[in-house]
C-alpha positions in Angstrom: 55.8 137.6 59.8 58.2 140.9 59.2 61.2 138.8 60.4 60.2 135.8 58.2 60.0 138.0 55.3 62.9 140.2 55.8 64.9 136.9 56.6 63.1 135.7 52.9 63.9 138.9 51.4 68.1 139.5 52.9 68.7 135.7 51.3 67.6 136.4 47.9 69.6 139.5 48.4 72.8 137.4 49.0 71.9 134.6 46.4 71.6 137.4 44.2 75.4 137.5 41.7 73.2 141.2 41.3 72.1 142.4 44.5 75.1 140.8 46.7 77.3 138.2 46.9 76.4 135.1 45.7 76.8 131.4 47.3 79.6 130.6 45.2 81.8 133.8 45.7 80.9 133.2 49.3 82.0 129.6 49.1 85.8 131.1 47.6 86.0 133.8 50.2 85.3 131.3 53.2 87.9 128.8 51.9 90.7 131.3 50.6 91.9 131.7 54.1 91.7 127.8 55.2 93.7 127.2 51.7 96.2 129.4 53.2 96.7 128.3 56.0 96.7 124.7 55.7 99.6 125.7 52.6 101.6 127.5 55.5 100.9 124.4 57.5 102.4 122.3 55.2 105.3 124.2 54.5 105.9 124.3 57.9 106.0 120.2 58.2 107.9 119.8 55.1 110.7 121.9 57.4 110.4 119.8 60.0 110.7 116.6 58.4 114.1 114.6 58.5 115.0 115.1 55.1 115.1 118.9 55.3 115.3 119.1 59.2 115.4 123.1 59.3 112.6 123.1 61.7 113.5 120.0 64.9 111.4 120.9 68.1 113.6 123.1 69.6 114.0 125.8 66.5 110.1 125.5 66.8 110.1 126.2 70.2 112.4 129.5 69.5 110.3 130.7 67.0 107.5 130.8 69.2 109.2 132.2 71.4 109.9 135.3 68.7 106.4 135.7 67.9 105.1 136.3 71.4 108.1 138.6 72.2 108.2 140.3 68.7 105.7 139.8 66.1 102.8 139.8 67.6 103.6 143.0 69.9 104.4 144.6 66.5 101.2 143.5 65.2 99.5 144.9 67.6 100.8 148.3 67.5 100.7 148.8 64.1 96.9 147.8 63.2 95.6 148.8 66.7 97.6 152.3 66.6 96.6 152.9 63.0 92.5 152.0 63.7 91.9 153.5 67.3 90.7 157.0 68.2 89.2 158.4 71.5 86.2 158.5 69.6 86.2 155.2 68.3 86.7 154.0 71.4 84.0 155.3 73.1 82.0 154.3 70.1 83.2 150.5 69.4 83.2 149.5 72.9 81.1 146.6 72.3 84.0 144.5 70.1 86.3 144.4 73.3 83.5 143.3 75.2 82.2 140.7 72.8 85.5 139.1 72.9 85.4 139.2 76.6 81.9 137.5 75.8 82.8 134.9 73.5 85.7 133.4 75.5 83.7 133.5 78.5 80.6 131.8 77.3 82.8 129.6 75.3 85.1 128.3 77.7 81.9 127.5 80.1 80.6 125.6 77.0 84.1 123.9 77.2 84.3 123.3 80.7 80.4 121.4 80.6 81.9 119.4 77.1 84.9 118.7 79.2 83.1 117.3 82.1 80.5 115.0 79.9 83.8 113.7 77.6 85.7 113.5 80.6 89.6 113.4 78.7 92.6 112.2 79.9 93.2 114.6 83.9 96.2 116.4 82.7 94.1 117.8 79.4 91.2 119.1 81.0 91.9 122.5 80.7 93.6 122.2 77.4 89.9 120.8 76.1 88.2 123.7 78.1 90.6 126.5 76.2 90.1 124.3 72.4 86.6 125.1 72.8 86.2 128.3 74.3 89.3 130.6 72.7 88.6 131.8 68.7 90.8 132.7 66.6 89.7 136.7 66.0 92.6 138.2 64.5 94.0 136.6 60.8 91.4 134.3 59.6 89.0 137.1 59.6 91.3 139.9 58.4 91.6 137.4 55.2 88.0 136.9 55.3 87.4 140.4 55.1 89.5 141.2 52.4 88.8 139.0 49.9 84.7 139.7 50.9 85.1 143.8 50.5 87.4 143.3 47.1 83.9 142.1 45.1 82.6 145.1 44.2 79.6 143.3 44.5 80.1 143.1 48.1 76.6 143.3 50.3 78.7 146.1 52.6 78.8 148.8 49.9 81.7 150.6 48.6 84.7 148.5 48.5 87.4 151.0 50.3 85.0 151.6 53.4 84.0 148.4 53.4 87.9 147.2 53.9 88.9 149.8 56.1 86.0 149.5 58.4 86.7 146.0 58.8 89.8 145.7 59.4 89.8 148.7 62.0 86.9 146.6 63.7 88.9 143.7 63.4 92.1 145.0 65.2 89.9 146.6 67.7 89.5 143.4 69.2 92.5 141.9 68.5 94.4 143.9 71.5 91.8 142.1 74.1 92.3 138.3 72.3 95.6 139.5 73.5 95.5 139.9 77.1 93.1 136.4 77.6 95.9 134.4 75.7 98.8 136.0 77.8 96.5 136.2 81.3 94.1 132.8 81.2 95.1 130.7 78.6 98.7 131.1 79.2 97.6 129.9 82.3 95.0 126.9 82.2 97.8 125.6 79.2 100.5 125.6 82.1 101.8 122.0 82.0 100.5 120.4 85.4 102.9 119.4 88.3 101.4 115.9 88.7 102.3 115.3 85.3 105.5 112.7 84.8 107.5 114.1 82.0 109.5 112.7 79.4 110.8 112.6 76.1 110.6 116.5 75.0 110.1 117.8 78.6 112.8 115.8 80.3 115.6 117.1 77.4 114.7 120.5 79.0 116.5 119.8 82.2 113.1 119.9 84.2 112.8 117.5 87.0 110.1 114.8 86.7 106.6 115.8 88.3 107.8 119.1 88.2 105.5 122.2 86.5 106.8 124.1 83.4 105.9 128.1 84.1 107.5 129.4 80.7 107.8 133.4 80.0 108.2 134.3 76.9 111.4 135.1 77.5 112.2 131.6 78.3 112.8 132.1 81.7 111.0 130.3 84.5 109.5 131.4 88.3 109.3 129.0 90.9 106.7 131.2 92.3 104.6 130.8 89.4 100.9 129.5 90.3 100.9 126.4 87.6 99.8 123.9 90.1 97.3 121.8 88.2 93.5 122.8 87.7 90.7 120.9 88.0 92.1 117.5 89.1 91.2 116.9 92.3 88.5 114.6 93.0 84.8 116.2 93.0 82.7 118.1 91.1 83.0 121.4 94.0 86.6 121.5 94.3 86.7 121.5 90.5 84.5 124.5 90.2 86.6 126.2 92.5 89.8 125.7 90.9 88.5 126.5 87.9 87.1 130.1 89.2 90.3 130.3 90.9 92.6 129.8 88.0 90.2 132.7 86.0 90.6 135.1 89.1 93.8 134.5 90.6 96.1 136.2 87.9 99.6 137.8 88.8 99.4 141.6 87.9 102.5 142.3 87.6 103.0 139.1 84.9 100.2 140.7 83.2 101.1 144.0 82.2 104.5 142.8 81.7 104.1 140.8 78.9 105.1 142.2 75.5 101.3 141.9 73.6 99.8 143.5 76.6 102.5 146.6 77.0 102.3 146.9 72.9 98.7 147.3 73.3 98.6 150.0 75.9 101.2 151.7 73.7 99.0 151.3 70.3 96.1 153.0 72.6 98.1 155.8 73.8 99.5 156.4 70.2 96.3 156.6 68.7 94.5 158.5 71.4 96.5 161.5 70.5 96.6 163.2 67.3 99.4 164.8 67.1 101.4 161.7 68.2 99.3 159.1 65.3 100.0 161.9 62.3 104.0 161.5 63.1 104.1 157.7 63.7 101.9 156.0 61.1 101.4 159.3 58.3 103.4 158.2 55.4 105.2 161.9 55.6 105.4 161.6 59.3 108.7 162.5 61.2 108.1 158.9 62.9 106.9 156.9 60.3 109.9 155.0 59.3 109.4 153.1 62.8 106.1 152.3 62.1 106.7 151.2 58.8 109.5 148.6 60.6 107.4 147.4 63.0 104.5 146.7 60.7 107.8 144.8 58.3 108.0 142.9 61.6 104.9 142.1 62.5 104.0 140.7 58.9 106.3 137.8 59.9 104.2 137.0 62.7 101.2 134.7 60.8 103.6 132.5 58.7 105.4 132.0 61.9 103.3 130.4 63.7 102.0 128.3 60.8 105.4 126.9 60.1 105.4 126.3 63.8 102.1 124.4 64.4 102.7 122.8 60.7 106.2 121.1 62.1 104.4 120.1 65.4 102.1 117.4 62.6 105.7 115.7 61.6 104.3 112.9 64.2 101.1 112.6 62.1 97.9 114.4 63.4 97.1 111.0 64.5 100.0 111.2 67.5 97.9 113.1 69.9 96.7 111.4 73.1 93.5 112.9 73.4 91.6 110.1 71.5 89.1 110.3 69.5 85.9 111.1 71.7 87.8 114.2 73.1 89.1 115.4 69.7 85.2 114.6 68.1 83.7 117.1 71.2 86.5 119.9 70.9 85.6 120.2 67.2 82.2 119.7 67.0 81.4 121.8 69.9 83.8 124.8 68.7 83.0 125.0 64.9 79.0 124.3 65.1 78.0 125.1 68.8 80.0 128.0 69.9 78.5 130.1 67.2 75.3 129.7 68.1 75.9 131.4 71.2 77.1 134.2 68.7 74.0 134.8 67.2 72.4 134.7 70.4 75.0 137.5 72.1 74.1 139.5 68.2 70.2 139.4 68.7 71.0 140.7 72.3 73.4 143.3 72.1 71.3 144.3 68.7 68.1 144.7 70.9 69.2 146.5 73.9 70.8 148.9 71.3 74.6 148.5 72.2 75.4 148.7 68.2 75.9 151.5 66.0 72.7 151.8 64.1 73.2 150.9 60.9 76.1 149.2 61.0 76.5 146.0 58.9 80.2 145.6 58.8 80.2 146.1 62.8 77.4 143.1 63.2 79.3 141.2 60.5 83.0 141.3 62.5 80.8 140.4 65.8 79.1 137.1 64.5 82.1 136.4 62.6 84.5 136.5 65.7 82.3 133.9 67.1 82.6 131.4 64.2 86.3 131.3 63.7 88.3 127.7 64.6 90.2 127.6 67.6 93.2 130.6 68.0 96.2 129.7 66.3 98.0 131.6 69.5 96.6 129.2 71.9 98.4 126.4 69.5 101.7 129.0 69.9 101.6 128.7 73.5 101.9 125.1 74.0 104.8 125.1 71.5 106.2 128.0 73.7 105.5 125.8 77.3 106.2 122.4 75.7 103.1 120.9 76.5 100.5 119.5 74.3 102.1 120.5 71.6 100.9 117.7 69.1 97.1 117.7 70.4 96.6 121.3 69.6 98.2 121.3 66.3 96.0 117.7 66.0 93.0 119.8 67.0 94.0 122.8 64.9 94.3 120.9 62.0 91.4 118.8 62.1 89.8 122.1 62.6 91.0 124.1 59.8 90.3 120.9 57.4 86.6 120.6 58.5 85.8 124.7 58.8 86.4 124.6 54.8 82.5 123.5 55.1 81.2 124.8 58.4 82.9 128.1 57.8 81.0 128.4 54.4 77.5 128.2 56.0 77.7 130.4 58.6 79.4 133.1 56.8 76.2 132.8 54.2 73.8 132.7 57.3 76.0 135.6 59.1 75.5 137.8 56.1 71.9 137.0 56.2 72.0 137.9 59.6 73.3 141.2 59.2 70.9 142.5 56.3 68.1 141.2 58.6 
């Protein structure tokens, strides 16, 4: 009966124009960020089309290949470096671990939808990462900001309220890092048993043989891109799939731009000194942090234009069919954040939260009920495979989440007055 009535008591409070937000400022704030991106989108397939032509496949393919080397690691630096203290470490070590979470649970919820669906062999895995991968990092920055600048806001004060978010946010965003340059640049390898042609062939690879893209563009014939999860039988699927989760290359890992810019961000901001003179506006460093954030600005409507071009086909070129497509975005915008709230209620009970805290339980539901990550849409354009089905999938997504979006951020604000 408390639950009920507290539950009775937090929605009037967010119905409420007086007492919080209300539904309709909710209903802007969830759809300001889709708006944007779909306008990026478009943008980016009005390059792309033959009348302008400033955006063909391979320019797309190139500016991928910039944001993975460049943008993002300069993303990362400057919001991670800028947000992270020993301190804050020691007490936000939940948000790195609910991302851990998320893409765990949700990649096993993709693997079972996989399975049932049962897509075409060679897109398996690319349904298994769809479902399970969230974008963490730029819808909900958005989100945030336009939430915390009502000063009507159910967070309080509207400056805490944006800086606290956004530090949480970019907390996590070092760790959606690693899993998109460790496991999902992995299961999105293109499979050897796949025949190539058209796009793949004008790369000079060989027919039936596997793409293992760097983002530096160069490939490893030692690379471990043989394909997962096609061989016949359940049990030698479940081990291929735990083998393609365990079996990464160390030395690829730490290696790779977003990872070494996120170990660099942590050591920055671990020591005093060292933060004040980097990102302090009268710092004897600052002018480099001040580029690199310049830089990393870029890296957002980059990858929109990118994934925008990718539709010139229509979204109606992918091969995944219907069925498949139906499953990834069903199962990602209305069944992976239900799995959220349970992982909330959990955490929230065994009392691994700050006490207290709404914006922290806001930014953990709300990394749960995000669309599919725009960088696991940037890595196919960067390995050449499946290019059209994510950005199919990503704009069905985006489309649809103008709805879904708006009913669990209402609910995920209930949620966090509880």
């Amino acid at each position: 009966m408390d639950i009920f009535q507290s539950y009775v008591g937090s929605l009037a409070e967010v119905a409420s124009p007086v007492g919080g937000e209300s539904v309709a400022a909710l209903l802007r704030f969830s759809m300001l960020p889709i708006a944007k991106v779909l306008i990026m989108c478009f943008l980016g397939f009005l390059m792309a089309t033959s009348y302008i032509d400033i955006l063909p496949a391979q320019a797309r393919k190139e500016l991928s290949k910039l944001v993975f080397s460049l943008f993002l690691p300069c993303l990362i630096v400057t919001q991670l470096g800028k947000a992270v203290t020993v301190e804050k470490v020691l007490m936000w070590w939940f948000i790195p671990v609910n991302v851990l979470l998320g893409s765990i649970v949700g990649c096993t919820i993709g693997y079972i939808v996989a399975l049932l669906v049962k897509p075409l062999p060679e897109f398996f895995n690319f349904t298994v990462v769809m479902i399970g991968i969230g974008n963490i990092g730029n819808i909900p920055l958005v989100l945030i900001g336009a939430i915390c600048h009502d000063p009507n806001n159910p967070f309080g004060d509207v400056d805490k309220c944006n800086s606290d978010g956004v530090a949480y946010i970019s907390f996590g965003q070092w760790v959606g890092a690693v899993v998109v340059y460790t496991y999902v640049y992995k299961m999105l390898a293109p499979p050897a048993s796949l025949k190539y042609t058209g796009e793949a062939d004008k790369t000079g690879v060989l027919k039936g043989e596997s793409l293992p893209y760097h983002a530096n563009g160069v490939t490893n014939g030692n690379d471990l891109t043989a394909p997962l999860l096609l061989t016949s039988g359940k049990q030698n699927q479940v081990l291929e799939y735990v083998k393609a989760c365990v079996e990464f290359k160390i030395g690829e890992i730490v290696t790779q731009p977003p990872v070494i810019a996120s170990v660099l961000a942590l050591v920055i901001g671990g020591i005093p000194y060292l933060k004040r003179e980097v990102f302090e506006e009268h710092g004897f460093l600052f002018f480099l942090s001040d580029s690199l954030n310049m830089m990393g600005g870029a890296m957002i409507p980059c990858i929109m234009l990118a994934l925008g071009g990718n539709l010139i086909g229509g979204a109606g070129s992918s091969q995944l069919g219907m069925k498949t497509t139906v499953a990834i975005v069903f199962t990602r915008l209305i069944i992976v954040p239900i799995e959220g709230l349970v992982i909330l209620y959990l955490s929230d009970k065994f009392g691994f939260l700050p006490p207290n805290d709404k914006m922290f339980r806001f930014v953990i539901l709300l990394q749960h009920t995000m669309p599919t990550s725009i960088l696991a849409g940037a890595v196919t354009n960067l390995l050449g495979f499946a290019e059209k089905e994510a950005s199919a999938i990503l704009f069905y997504e985006h489309i649809i989440s103008t709805i879904t979006l708006t009913g669990w951020l209402i609910l995920t604000t209930i949620f966090t007055l509880l």
